[in-house]
MMTF fields as JSON, N, C-alpha, C and O atoms, coordinates in Angstrom:
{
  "mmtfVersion": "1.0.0",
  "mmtfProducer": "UNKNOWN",
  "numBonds": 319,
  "numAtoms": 320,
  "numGroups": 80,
  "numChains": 1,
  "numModels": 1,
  "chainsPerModel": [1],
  "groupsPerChain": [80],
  "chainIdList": ["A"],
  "bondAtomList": [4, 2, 8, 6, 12, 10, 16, 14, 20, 18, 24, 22, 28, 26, 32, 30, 36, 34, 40, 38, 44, 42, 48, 46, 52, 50, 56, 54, 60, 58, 64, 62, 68, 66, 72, 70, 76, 74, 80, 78, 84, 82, 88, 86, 92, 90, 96, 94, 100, 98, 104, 102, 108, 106, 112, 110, 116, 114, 120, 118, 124, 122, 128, 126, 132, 130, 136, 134, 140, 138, 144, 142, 148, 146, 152, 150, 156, 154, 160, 158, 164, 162, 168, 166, 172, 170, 176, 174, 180, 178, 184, 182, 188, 186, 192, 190, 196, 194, 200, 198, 204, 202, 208, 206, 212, 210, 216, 214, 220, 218, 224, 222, 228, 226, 232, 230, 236, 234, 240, 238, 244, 242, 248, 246, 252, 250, 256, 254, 260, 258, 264, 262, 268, 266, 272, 270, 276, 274, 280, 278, 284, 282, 288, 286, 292, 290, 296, 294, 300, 298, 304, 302, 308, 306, 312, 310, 316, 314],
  "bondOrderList": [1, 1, 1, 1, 1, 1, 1, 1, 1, 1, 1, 1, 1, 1, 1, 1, 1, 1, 1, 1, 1, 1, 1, 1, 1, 1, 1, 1, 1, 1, 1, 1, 1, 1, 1, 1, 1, 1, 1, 1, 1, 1, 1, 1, 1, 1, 1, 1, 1, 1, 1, 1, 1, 1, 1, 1, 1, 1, 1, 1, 1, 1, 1, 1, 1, 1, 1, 1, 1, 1, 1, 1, 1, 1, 1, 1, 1, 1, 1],
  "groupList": [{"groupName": "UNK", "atomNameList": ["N", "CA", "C", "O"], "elementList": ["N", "C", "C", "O"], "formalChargeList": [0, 0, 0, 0], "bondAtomList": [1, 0, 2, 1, 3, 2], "bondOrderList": [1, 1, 2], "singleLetterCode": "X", "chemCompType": "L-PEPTIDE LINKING"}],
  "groupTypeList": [0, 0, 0, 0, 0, 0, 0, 0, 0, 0, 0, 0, 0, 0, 0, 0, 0, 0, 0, 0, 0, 0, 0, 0, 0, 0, 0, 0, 0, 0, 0, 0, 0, 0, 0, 0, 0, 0, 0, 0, 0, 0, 0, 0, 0, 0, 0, 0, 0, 0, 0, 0, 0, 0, 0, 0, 0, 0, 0, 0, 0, 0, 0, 0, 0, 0, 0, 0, 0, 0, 0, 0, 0, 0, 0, 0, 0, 0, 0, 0],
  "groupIdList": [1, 2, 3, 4, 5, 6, 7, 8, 9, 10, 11, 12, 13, 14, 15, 16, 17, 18, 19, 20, 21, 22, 23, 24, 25, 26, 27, 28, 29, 30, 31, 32, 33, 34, 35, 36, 37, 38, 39, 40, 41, 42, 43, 44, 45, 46, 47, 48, 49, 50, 51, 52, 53, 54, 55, 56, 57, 58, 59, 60, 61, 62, 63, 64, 65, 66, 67, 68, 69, 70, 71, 72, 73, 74, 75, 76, 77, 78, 79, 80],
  "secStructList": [7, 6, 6, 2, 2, 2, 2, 6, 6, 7, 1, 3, 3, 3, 3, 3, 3, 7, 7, 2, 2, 2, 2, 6, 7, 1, 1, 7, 1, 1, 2, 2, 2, 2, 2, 2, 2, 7, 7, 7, 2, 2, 2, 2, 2, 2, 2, 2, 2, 2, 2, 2, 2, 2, 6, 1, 3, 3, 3, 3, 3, 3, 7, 1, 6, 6, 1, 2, 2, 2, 2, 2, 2, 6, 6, 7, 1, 7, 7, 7],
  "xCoordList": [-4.038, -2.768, -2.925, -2.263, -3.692, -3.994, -4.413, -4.369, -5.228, -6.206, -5.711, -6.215, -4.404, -3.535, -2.549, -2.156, -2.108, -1.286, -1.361, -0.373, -2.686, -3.514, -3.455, -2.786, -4.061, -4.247, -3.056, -3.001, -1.983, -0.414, -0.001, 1.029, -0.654, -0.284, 0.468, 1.074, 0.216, 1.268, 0.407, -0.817, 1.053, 0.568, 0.159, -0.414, 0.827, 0.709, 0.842, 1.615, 0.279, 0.556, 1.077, 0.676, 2.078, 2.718, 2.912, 3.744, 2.273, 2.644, 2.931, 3.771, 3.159, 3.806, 2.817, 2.013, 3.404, 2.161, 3.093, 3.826, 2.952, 4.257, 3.207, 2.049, 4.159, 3.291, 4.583, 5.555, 4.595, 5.522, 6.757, 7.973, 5.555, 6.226, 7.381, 8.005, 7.377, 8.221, 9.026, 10.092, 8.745, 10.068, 10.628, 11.829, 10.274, 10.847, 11.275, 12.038, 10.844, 11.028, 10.77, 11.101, 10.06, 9.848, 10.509, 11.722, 9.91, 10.618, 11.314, 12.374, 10.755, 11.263, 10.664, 9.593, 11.173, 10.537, 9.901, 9.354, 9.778, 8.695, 7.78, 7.016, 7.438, 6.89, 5.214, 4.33, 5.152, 3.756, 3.167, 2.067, 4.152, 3.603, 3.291, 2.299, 4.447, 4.231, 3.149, 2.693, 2.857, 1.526, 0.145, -0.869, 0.305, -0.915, -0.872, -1.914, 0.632, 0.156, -0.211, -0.884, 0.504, 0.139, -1.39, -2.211, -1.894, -2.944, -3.337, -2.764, -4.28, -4.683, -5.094, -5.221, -5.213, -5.299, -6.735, -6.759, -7.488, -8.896, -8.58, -8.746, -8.211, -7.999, -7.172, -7.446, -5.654, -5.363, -6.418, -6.59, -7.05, -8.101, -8.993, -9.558, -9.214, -10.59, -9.57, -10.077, -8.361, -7.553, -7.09, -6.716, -7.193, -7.0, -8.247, -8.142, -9.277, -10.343, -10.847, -11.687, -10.272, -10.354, -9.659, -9.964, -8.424, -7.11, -7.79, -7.481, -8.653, -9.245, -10.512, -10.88, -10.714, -12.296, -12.145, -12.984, -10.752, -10.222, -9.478, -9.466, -8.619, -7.888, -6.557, -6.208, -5.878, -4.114, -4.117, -5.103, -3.05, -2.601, -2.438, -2.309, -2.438, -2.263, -0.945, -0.971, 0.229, 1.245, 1.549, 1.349, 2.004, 2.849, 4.201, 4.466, 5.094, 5.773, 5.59, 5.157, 5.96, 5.752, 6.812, 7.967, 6.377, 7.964, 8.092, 9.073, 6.525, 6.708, 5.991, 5.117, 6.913, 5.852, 4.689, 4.289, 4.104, 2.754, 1.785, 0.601, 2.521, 1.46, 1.453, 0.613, 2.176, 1.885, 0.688, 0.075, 0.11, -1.197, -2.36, -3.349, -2.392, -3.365, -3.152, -3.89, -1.939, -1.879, -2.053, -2.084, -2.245, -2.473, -4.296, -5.096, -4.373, -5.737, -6.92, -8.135, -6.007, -6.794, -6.41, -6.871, -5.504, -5.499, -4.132, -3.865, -3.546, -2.495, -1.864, -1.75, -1.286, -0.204, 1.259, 1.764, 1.615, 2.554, 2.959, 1.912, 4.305, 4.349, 5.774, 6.392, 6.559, 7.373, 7.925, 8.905],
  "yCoordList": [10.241, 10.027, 9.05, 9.435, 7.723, 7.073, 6.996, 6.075, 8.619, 9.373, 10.392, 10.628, 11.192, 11.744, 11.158, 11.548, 9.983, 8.979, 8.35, 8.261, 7.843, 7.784, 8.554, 8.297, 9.761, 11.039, 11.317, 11.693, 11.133, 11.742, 10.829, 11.12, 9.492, 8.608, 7.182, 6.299, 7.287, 5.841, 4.818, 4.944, 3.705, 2.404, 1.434, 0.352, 2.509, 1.541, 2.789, 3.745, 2.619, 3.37, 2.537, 1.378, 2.836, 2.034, 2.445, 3.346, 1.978, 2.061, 1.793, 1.108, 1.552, 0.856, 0.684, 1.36, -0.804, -1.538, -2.213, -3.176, -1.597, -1.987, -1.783, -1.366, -2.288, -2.259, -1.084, -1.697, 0.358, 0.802, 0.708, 0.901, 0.239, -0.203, -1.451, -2.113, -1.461, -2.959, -2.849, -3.386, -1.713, -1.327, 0.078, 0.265, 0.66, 1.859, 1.805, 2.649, 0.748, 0.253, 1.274, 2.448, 0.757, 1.566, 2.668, 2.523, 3.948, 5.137, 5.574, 6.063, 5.522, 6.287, 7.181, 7.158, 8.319, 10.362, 10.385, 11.459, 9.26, 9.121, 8.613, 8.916, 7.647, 6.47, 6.724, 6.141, 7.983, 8.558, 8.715, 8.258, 9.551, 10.507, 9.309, 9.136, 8.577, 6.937, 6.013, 5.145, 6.157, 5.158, 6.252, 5.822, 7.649, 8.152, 7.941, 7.713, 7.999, 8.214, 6.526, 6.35, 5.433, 4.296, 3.964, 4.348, 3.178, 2.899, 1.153, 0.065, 1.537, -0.144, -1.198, -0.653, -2.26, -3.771, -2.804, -2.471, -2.877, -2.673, -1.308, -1.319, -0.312, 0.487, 0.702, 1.281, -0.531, -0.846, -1.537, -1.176, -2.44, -3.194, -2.243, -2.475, -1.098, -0.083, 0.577, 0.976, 0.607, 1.099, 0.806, 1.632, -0.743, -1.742, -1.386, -1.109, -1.403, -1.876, -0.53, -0.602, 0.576, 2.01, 2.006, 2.205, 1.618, 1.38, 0.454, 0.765, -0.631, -1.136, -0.63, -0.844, -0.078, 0.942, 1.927, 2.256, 2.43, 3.216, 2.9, 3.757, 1.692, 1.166, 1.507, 1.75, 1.512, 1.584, 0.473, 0.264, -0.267, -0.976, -0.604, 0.578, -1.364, -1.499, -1.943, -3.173, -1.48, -1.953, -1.856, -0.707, -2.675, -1.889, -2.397, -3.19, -2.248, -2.26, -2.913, -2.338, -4.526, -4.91, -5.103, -5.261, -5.097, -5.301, -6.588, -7.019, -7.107, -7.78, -9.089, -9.014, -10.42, -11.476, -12.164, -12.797, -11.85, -12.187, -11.561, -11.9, -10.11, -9.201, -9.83, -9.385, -10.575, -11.279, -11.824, -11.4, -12.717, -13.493, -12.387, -12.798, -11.162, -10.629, -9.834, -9.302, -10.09, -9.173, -10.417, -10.237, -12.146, -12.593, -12.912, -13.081, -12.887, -12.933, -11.484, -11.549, -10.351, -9.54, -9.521, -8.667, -10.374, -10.691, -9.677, -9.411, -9.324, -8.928, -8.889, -10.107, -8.455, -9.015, -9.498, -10.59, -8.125, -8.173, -7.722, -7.498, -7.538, -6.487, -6.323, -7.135, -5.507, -4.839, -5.458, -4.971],
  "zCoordList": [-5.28, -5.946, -7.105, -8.068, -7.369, -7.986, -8.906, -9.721, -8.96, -9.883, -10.761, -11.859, -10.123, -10.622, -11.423, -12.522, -10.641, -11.519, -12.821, -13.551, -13.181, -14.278, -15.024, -16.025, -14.928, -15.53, -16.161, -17.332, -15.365, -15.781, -16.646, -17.254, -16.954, -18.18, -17.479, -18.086, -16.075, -15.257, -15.443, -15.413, -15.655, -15.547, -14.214, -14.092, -13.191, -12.159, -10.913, -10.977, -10.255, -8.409, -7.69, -7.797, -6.78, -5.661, -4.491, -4.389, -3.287, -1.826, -1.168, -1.752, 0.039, 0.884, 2.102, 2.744, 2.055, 3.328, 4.317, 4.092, 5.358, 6.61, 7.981, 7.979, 9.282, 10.074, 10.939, 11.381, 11.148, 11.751, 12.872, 12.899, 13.899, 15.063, 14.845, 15.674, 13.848, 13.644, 13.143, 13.444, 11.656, 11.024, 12.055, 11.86, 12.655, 13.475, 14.542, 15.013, 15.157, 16.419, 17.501, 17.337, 18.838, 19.598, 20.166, 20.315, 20.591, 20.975, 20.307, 20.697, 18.461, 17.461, 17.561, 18.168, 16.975, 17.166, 15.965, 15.712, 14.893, 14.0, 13.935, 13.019, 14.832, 14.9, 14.889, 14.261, 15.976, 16.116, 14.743, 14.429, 13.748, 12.432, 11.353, 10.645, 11.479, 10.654, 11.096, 10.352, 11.979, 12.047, 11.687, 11.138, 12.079, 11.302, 9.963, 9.349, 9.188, 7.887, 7.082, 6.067, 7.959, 7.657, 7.358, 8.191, 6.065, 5.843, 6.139, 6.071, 6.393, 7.567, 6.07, 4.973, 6.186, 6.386, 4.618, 3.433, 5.81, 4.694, 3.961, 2.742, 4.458, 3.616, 1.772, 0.721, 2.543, 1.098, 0.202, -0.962, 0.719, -0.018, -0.536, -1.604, 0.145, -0.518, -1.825, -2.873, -1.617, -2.269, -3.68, -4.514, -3.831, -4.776, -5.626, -6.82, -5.054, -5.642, -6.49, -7.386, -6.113, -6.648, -8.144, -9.32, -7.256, -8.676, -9.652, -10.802, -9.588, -10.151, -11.401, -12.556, -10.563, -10.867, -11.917, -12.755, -11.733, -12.627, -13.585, -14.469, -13.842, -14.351, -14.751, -15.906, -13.792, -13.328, -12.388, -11.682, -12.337, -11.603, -10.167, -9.85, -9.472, -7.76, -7.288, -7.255, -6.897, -6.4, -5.107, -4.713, -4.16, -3.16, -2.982, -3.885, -2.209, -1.082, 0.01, 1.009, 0.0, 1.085, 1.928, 1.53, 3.395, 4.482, 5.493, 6.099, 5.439, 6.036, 4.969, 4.105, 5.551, 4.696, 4.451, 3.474, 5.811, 5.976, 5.35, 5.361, 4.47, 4.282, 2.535, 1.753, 2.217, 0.939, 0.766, -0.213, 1.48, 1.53, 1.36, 0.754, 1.764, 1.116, -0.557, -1.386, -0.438, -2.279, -2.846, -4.063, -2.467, -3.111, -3.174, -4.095, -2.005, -2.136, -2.864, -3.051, -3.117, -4.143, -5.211, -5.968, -5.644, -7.098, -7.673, -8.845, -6.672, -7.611, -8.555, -8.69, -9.431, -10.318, -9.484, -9.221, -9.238, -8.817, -7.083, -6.474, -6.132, -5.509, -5.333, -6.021, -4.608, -4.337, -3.346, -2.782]
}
């Protein structure tokens, strides 16, 4: 998507980094499909560093606050 995004002329890609069970709360009928499609901890980081590689920006969506300390520790600009 990141690669497409570029291509299509965007300045920036944006995702969302949540931990499901927390925003869905247990014995949601989504909860299963949302944590497959959820991308883990290192994965955004492999993710950043792509967006990097290529040169478009890295954004996400964050939900929870703890998950700030790592968009600051990869150098973000910004997040969501």
């Amino acid at each position: 998507m990141a690669r497409l995004a570029k291509e299509a002329g965007a300045d920036v890609a944006k995702y969302q980094f949540y931990r499901p069970l927390e925003v869905l709360g247990k014995g949601n009928p989504f909860l299963a499909e949302a944590e497959k499609a959820q991308l883990t901890v290192m994965e955004h980081k492999a993710l950043k560093e792509y967006c990097d590689l290529i040169g478009i920006e890295y954004c996400v969506s964050l939900f929870h606050a703890d998950l700030v300390d790592y968009t600051e520790d990869w150098g973000m600009k910004r997040f969501k």
